[in-house]
C-alpha positions in Angstrom: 131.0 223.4 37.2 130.8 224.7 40.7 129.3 227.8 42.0 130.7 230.3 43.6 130.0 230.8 46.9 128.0 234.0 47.2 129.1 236.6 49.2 127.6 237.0 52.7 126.9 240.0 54.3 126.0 240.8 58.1 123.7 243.4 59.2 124.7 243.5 63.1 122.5 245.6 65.4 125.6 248.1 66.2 125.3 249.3 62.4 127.9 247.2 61.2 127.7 245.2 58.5 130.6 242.4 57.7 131.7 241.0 54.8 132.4 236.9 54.7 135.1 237.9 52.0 137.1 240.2 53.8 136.9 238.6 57.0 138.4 235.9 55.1 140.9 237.8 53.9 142.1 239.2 57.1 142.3 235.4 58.6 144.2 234.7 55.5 146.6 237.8 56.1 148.0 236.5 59.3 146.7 239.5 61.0 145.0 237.6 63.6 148.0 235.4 63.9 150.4 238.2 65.5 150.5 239.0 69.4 148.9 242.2 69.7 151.9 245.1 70.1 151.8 247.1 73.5 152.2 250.5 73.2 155.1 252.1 75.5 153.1 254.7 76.8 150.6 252.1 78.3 151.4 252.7 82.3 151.2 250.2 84.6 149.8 252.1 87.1 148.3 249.8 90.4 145.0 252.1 91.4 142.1 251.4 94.2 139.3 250.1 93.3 137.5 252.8 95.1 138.8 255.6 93.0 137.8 254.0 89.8 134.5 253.3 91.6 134.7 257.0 92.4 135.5 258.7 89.2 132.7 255.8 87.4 130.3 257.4 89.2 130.8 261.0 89.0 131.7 261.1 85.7 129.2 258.6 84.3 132.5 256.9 82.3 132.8 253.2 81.7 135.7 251.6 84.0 137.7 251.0 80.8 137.8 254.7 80.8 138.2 255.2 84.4 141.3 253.0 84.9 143.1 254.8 81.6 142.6 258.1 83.2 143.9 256.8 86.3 147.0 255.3 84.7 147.7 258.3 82.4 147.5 260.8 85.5 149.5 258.4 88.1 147.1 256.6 89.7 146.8 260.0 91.5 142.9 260.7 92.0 143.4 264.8 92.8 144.9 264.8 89.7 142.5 262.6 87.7 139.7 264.6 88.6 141.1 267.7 88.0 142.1 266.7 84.4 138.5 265.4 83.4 137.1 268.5 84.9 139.4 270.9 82.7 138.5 271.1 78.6 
């Protein structure tokens, strides 16, 4: 009689742990399988790489951050930085 595979868990640096037996799972699932879905607010917004450089560096924000700013205001900079300045 076999044994059953024990379960393996994964203490990552980040805090987070994994489970073998759910990341199974989810493979299983087909949730991996489907192309990821774009959400219809996403703008496509073509912005200078000096105001993301710009707004990086004042704001201390990774570029990720930057660029989604950019898009959501845009790709206008004036109104960018006056929309991470306000609460």
């Amino acid at each position: 009689m076999a044994r059953p595979e024990p379960e393996v868990i994964v203490n990552y640096q980040d805090g987070y742990a994994y489970s073998k037996g759910k990341m199974e799972e989810a493979f299983r699932s087909g949730l991996f399988e489907k192309p990821a879905q774009k959400s219809k607010d996403t703008l496509k917004v073509a912005s200078k790489k000096e105001d993301i450089d710009l707004i990086m560096n004042e704001f201390e924000i990774p570029r990720v951050q930057a660029e989604k700013a950019l898009a959501e205001n845009g790709g206008d900079l004036m109104k960018t930085i006056k929309a991470l300045l306000s609460p």
